[in-house]
C-alpha positions in Angstrom: -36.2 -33.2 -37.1 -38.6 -30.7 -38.3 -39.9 -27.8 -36.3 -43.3 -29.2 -36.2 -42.1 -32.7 -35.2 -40.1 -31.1 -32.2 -43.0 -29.2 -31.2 -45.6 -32.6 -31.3 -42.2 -34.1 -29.6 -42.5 -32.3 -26.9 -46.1 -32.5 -26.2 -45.5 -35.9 -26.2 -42.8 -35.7 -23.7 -44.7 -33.0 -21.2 -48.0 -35.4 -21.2 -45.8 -38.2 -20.2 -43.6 -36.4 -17.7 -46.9 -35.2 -16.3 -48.1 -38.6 -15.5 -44.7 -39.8 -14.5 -44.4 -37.3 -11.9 -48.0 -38.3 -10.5 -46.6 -41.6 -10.2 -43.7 -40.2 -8.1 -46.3 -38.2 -6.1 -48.3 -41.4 -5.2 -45.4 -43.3 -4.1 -44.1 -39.9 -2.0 -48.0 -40.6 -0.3 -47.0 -44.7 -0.1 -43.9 -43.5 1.9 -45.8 -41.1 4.2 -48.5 -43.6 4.8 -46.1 -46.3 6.1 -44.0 -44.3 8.0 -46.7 -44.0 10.5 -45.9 -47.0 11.9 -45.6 -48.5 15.3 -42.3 -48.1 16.9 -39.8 -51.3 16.1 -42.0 -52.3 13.2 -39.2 -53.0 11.2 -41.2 -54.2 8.2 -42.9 -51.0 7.7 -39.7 -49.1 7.9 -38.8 -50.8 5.3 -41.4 -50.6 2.9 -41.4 -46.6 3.6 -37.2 -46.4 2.7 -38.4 -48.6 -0.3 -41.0 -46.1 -1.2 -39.5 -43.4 -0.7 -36.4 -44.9 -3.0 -39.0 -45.4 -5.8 -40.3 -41.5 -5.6 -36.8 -39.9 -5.7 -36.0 -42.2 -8.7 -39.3 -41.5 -10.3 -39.0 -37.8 -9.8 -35.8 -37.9 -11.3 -37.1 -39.5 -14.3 -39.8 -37.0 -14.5 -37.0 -34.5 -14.5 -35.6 -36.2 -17.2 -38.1 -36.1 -19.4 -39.2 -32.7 -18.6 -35.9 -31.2 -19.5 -36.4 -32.8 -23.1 -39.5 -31.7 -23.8 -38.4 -28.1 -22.7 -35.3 -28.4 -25.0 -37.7 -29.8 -28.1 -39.8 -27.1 -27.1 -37.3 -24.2 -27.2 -35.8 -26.0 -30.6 -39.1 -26.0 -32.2 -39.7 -22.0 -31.6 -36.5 -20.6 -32.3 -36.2 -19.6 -29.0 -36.0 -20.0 -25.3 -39.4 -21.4 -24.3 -40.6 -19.5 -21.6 -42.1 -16.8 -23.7 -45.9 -17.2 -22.4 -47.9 -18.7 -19.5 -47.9 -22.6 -20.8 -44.0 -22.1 -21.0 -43.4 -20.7 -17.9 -45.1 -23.2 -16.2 -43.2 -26.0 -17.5 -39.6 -24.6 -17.3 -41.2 -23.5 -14.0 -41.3 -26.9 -12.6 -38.3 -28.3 -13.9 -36.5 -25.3 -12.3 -38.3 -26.8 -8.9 -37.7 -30.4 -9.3 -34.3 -29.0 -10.1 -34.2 -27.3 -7.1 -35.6 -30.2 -4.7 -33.0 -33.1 -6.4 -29.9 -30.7 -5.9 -31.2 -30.0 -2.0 -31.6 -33.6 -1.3 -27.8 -34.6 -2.5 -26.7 -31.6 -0.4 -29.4 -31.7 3.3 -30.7 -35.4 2.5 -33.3 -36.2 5.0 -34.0 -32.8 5.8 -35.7 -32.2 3.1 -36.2 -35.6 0.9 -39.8 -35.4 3.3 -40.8 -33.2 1.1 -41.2 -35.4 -1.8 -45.0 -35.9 -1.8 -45.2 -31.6 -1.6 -42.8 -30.7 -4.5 -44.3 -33.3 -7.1 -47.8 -33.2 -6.2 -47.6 -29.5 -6.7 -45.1 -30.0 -9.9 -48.2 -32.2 -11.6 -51.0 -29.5 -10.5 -48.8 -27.1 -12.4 -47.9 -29.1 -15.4 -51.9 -30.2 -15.8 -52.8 -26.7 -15.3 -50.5 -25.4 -17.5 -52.0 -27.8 -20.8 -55.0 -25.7 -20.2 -53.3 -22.9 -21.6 -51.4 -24.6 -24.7 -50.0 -22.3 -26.6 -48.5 -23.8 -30.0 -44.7 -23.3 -30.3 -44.0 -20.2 -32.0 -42.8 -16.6 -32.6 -43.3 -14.1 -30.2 -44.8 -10.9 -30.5 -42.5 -8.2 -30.6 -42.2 -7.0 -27.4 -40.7 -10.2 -26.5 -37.8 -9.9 -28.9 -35.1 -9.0 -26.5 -32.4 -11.0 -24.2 -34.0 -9.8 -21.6 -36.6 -12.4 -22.0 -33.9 -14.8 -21.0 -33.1 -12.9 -18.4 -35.9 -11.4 -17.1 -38.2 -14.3 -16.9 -35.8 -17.2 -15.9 -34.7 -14.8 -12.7 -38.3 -15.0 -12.1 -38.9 -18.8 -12.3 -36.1 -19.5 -10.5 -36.8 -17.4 -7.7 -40.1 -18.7 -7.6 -38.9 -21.9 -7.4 -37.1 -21.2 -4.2 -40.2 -19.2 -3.3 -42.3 -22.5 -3.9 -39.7 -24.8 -1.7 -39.8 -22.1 1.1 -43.3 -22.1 1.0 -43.6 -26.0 1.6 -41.3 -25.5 4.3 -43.2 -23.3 6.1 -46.9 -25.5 5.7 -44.9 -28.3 7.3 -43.7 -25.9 9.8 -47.0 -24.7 11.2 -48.5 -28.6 10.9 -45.4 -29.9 12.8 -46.7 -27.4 15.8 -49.8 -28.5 15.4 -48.9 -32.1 15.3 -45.3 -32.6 16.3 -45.8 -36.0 18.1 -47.0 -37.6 14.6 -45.1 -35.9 12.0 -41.8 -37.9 13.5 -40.1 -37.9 9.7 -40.6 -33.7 9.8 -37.6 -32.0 11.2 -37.9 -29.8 14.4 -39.9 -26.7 14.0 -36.8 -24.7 14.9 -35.1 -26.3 12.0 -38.1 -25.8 9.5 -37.7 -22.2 10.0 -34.2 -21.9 9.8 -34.7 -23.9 6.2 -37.7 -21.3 5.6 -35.9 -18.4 5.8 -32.5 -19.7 4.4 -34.2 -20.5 0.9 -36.2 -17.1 1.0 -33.3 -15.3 2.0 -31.7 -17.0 -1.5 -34.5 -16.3 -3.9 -35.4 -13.1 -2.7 -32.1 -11.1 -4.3 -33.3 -12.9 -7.2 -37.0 -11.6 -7.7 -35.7 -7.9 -6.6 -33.6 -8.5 -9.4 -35.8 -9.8 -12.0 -38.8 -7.2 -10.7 -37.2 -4.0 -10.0 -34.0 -4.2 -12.3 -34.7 -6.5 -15.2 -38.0 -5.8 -15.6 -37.8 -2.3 -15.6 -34.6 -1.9 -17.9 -36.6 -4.4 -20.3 -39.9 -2.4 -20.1 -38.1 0.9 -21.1 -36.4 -1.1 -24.0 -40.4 -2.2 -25.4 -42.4 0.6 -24.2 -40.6 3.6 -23.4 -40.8 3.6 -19.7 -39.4 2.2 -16.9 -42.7 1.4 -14.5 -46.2 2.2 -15.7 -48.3 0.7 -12.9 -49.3 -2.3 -15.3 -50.9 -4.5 -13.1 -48.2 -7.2 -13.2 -45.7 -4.3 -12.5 -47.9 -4.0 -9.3 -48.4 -7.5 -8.0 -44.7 -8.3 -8.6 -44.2 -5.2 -5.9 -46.4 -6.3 -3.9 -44.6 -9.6 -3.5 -41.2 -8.0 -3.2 -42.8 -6.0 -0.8 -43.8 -9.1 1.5 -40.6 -10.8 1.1 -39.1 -8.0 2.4 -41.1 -7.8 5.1 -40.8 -11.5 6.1 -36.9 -11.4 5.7 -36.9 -8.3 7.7 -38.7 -9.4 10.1 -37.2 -12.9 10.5 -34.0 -11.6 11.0 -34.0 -8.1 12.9 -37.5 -8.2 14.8 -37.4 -12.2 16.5 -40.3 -13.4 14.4 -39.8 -17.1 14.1 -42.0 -19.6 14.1 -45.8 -19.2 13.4 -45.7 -15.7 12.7 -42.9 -15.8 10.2 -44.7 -19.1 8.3 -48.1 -17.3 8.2 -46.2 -14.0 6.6 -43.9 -16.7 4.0 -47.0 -18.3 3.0 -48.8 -14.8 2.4 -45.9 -13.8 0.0 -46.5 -16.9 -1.9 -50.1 -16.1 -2.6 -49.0 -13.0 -4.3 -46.5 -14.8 -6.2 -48.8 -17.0 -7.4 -51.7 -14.3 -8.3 -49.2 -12.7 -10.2 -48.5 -15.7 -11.9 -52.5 -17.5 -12.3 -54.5 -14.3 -11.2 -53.0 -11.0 -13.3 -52.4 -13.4 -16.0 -56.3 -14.8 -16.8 -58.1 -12.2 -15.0 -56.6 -9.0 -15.2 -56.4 -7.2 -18.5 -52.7 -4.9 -19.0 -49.7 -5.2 -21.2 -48.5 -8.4 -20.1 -51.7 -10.0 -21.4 -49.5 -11.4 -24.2 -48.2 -13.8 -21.5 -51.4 -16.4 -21.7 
């Protein structure tokens, strides 16, 4: 196949794995729906397993799909594709639905609840991420180094775990809120053990691809290790958060609301640095719309 027939190829493919994963997101919604059910309703529980069934294999289908139109993307360029915004955002989410599939083999119910979250949040991403197309191409050359592979795919893979940790925490704080309805949540206690054991795994990561990566690659492209670029910054400032959650969790007894509310906050910065820095703010990562 030609270059430009990869590339129409994988539009193709990231359109469909967008609507494919809505479909797994509505029957994640089915499942929740009728598992509030009357206790002993055996029917219902039923239909729920059955639903829940149908989102897992849907999701992995998306998955599927997703990971071809990544590959025909990264064929088409020359390249790995995650060399700009719309890129990112699609090897973003495969990384997460990667994630989420490999957790539910390995903790099963404790976290296939969190179906409905991961692939509701995987097609916002994926829809959002169209509005940025960027045609499969060469980069500019501040790009051309191996640290692009390394660099960014530290950084979507941490935020993948930082995404996951994130949804574990919202269901933390509405399981307090709610815990006699939520029945298919885990305990509180366990949420935040979950919380804090993803974090504590992607957060090596981002220091990583932030403060070592990053910095070896800028002083490769521009001659310095940190300039203050306002990427530079909001990547700190979320290391900076994660730091203090982790710290906190495990040295000063914050559990439970306290540790959510600070997670959650370190996944706002994440995600400014991601949606924010990159539309709004002007600097030399522009390049990566």
């Amino acid at each position: 196949m030609t270059a430009e027939s990869l590339a129409q190829a994988s539009n193709y493919l990231i359109a469909a794995a967008t609507v494919i994963l809505a479909l797994a997101f509505v029957a994640h919604v089915a499942e929740w729906a009728l598992s509030k059910r009357v206790a002993g309703d055996s029917d219902r529980a039923t239909s729920s397993e059955i639903a829940a069934g149908i989102g897992r294999s849907v999701t992995t289908l998306a998955w599927g799909i997703l990971l071809a139109s990544v590959v025909s993307r990264g064929l088409a360029a020359h390249r790995v594709p995650w060399g700009n915004m719309y890129e990112f955002g699609c090897a973003g989410v495969l990384l997460l639905l990667t994630a989420y599939l490999v957790l539910v083999r390995r903790w099963g119910s404790t976290i296939d609840w969190a179906g409905a979250a991961v692939t509701g949040f995987g097609t916002t991403v994926l829809g959002a991420s169209m509005l940025v197309y960027v045609p499969a191409g060469p980069l500019v050359p501040a790009l051309h180094s191996y640290w692009l592979v390394i660099h960014v795919f530290a950084a979507m893979l941490a935020g993948s775990g930082f995404t996951l940790g994130a949804i574990l925490s919202i269901a933390h704080l509405l399981k307090m809120r709610n815990e006699d309805s939520l029945v298919r949540l885990p305990s509180t206690a366990r949420l935040d053990e979950l919380a804090f054991r993803v974090n504590a795994f992607a957060f090596p990561i981002w220091t990583f691809a932030a403060l070592i990566a990053g910095p070896i690659w800028a002083q490769h492209a521009w001659g310095r290790y940190w300039g203050w670029d306002p990427k530079e910054v909001w990547a700190f400032i979320t290391w900076v958060v994660y730091a203090g959650y982790l710290h906190a969790r495990a040295t000063a007894g914050w559990k439970g609301r306290a540790a959510a509310i600070l997670c959650l906050l370190g996944f706002a910065t994440f995600l400014f640095n991601f949606i924010g820095v990159n539309l709004f703010v002007g600097g030399l990562h522009s390049y990566a719309k």
